[in-house]
N, C-alpha and C positions, 0 to 999 in steps of 0.2 A: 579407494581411489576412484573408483565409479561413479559413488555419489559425489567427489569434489569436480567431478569434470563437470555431469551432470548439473552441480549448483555453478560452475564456471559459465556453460552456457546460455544456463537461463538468465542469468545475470548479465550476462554479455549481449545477450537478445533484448533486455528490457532499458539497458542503457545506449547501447543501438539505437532505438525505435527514439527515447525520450531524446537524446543529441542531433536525430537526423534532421528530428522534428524542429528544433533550434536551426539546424544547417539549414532544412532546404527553404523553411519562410526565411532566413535573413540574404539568401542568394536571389529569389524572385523579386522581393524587395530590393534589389540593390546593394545590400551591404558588403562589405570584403569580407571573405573570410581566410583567415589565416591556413587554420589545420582544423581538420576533424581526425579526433584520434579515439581509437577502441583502444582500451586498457591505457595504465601510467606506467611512469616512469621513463626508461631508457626508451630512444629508439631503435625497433629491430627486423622493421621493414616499414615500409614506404613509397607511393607515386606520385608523381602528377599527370593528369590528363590534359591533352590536348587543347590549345586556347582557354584553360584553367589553371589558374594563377594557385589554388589550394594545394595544399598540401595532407594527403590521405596517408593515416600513419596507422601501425599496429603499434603498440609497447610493452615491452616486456612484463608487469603487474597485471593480469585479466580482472584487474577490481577498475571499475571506473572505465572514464573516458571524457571526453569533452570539444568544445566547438568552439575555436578562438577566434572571434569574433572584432572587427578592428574597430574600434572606438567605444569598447565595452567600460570602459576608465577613464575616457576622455579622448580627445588626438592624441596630447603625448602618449602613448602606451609604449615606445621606447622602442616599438619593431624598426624601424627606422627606413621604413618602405615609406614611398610620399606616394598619397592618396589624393583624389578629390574631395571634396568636401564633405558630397554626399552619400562619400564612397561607407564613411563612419558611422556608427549605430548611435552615438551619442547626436546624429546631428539631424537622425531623423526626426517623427513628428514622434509624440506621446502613444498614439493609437499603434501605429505601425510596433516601435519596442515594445508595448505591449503583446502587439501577438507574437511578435520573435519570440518573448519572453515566456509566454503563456504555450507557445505550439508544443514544446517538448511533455507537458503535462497531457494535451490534448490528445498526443500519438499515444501515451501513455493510457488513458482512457479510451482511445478507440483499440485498441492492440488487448487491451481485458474483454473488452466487451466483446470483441470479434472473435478471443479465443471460448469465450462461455459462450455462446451462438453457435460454432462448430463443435464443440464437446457434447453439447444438449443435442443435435442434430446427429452424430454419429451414434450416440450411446442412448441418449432417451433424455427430456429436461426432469430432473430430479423433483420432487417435491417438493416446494419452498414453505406452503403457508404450515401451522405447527400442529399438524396431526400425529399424533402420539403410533408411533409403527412397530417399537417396540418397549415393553415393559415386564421383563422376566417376575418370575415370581421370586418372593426374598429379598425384595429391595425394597427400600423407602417408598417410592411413587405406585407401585402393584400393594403392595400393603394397606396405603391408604384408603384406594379403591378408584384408582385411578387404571381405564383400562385402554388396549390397542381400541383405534378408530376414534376417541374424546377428542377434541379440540382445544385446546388450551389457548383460552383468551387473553388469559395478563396471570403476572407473578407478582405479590404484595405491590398491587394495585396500579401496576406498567405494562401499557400494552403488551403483548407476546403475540402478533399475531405471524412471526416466519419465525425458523428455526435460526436465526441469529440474532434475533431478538429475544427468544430463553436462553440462548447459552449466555449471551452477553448477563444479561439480568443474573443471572445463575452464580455468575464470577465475579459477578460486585460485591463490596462489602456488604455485611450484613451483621447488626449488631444483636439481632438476635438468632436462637441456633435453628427459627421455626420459616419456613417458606410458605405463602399462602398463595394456592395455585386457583387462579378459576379457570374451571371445564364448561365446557359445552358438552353434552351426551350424546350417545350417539342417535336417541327419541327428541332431543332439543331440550333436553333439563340442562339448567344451569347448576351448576352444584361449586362450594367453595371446598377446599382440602386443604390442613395444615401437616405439612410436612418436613421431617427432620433428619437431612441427609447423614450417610455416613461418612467419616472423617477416614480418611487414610493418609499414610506418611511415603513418601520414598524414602533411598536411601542415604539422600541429601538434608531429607526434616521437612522436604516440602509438603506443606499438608493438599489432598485433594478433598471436593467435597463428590461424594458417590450417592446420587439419584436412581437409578436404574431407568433410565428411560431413554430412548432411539426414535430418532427420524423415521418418519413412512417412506418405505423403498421403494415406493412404489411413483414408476418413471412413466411421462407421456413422449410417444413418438409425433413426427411431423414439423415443418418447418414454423409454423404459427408456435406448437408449444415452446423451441426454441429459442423465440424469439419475445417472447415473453419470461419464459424464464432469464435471459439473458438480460434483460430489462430488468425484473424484478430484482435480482441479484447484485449487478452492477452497482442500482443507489442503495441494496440492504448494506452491502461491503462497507461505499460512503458515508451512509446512513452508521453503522458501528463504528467503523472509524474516529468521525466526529464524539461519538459519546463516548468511545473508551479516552480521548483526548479530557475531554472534559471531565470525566471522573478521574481522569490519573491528577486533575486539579484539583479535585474536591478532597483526593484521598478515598474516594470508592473503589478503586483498581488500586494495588501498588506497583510499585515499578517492576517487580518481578513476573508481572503480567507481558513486557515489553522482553523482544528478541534482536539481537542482532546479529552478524554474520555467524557467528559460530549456532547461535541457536536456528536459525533459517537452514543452517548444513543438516543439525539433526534432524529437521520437519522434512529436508528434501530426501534424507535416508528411508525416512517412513513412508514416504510418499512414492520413491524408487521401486519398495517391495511389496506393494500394491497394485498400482496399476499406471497404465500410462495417462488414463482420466483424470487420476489423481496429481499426476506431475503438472496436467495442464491447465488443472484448475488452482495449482499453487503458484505454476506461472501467473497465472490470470489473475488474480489475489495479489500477488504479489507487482505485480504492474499497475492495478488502478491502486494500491497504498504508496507506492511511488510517486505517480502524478500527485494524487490527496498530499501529501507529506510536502511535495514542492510546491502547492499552490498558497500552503498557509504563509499568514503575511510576517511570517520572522525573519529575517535579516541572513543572509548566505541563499536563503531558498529564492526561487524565482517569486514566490509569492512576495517575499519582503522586498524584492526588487521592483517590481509593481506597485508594492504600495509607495516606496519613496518615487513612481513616477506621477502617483496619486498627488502626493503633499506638491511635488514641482508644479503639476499643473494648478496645484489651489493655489499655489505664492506665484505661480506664474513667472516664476524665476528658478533656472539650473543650482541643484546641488553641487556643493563645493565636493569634486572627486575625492580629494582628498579625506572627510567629512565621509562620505557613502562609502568611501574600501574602509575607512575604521572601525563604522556598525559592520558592516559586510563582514571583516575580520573577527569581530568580537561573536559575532553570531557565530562561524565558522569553527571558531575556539570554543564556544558552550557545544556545540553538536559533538566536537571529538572526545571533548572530558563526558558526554555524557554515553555514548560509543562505548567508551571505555570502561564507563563503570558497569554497562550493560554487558559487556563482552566479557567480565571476569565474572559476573554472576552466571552466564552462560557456561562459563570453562567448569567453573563449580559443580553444575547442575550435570557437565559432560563426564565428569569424573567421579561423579555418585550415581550414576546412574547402570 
């Protein structure tokens, strides 16, 4: 129960921050806003504030939330409130709905970045670039002669220069059973190592591939290291993001690399009896893959709504409403069936486990 409040919250924090971000540029801007609501479904509490015409709602489902927005579909949108003209989002300029459009991603991005800058600051900024800190003996990578303090520069022949750039590499397909690691030593020899992890199963079938090798713990104090690790971190997230995107096209990730709510419950369990660093770096994680996820230009996401503001301004001519909710729709129906299929492999994995 603990961890579903605990993932209630965080959730609720990061949808918060990405809606407000929508609310408060479409209000400075001029536009009406309907309602801004935290969670769906039914209404089960509710204000409005003084010489504000919105409507501020809680609702019964803590998944989701959203920013009704008046002219988001056109004029007609059927509220049946009369507006000025300029009052509508649809009637402002291309630049302006753009940032509307774009702001909920940006809070999203600044709210990651702000939480790895206070975590790095409180606790120490972690080690980012890929010095090998731990490598027990008995494993694959200490066998080969790969040892604590090495550098490991690239894996069959791809950068590896931060530690999420080996793991990622690590989890890509790989048609052969052999990894070829180049080190740096700790005298400055370059040396190549072919290495052949071991294979393990859950008790699902899932196979893992088992390295023997660990991050350097070793953490810098100070508001500079901070703030560099929070930087560095921030575009490595982006930076993986992007290519597990592009490998789940190629077929070098498969889909069972992807989680959704049920599997994010189990990383916030782990994460729960750890520590609180950990919680807030999964928040933080979890916030700037939000923004990323809604700026790509697919259709439902704010990205896809951007880009049809892109083709408007090259025709120089408004999209038929009608025409943009059907992509919008159709996009909105791929994300659920793909949710869905994500969410029973997730149940799977929860029940074998």
């Amino acid at each position: 129960m603990l961890t579903l409040i605990v993932l209630i919250v965080i959730l609720g924090v990061l949808i918060f921050v990405h809606e407000f971000g929508h609310f408060i540029t479409a209000k400075k801007n001029g536009a009406y806003v309907y309602e801004f609501a935290l969670g769906m479904g039914p209404k089960i509490w509710g204000f409005k504030r003084k010489n504000d015409p919105t409507q501020y709602s809680l609702r019964l489902f803590p998944i989701g939330g959203y920013c009704a927005i008046a002219g988001e579909d056109g004029e007609d949108d059927g509220s049946g409130i009369k507006l000025k003209k300029n009052q509508y989002l649809c009637n402002k300029s291309i630049p302006v709905r753009c940032l509307i459009l774009i702001a909920g991603v940006l809070m999203n991005f600044i709210t990651g970045f702000v939480i790895l800058f206070a975590s790095a600051l409180i606790w120490g900024a972690p080690q980012t670039e890929s010095y090998v800190g731990i490598a027990p003996k008995g494993y694959p990578v200490s066998e080969a002669g790969i040892e604590v303090g090495d550098r490991i520069l690239a894996i069959n022949n791809k950068k590896a220069g931060s530690w999420d750039k080996v793991t990622l590499i690590l989890n890509l397909k790989n048609d052969s059973d052999t990894y070829t690691f180049k080190v740096k030593k700790a005298d400055g020899e370059i040396k190549e190592y072919e290495i052949t992890p071991k294979v393990e199963k859950d008790k699902a079938g899932n196979e893992t591939k088992v390295f023997g090798i660990g991050q350097d713990p070793k953490r810098h104090k100070g508001i500079i290291f901070a703030f560099k690790y929070a930087f560095k971190k921030f575009f490595t997230i982006i930076y993986t993001m992007w290519a597990i995107i592009i490998n789940l096209i190629t077929g070098n990730i498969s889909l069972n690399a992807l989680s959704g709510p049920i599997g994010i419950y189990s990383v916030v369990g782990e994460a729960r009896h750890t520590s609180v660093e950990s919680i807030l770096y999964l928040t933080a994680y979890l916030s700037i893959n939000l923004g990323f996820m809604n700026i790509l230009p697919f259709p439902a996401f704010d990205g896809g709504r951007v880009m049809l503001l892109i083709i408007e301004a090259i025709r120089k001519k408004k999209m038929n409403p009608k025409i943009e909710n059907a992509i919008n729709s159709i996009g909105f129906a791929l994300l659920m069936l793909l949710m869905i299929i994500i969410s029973i492999k997730d149940v799977i994995n929860l029940i074998h486990k």
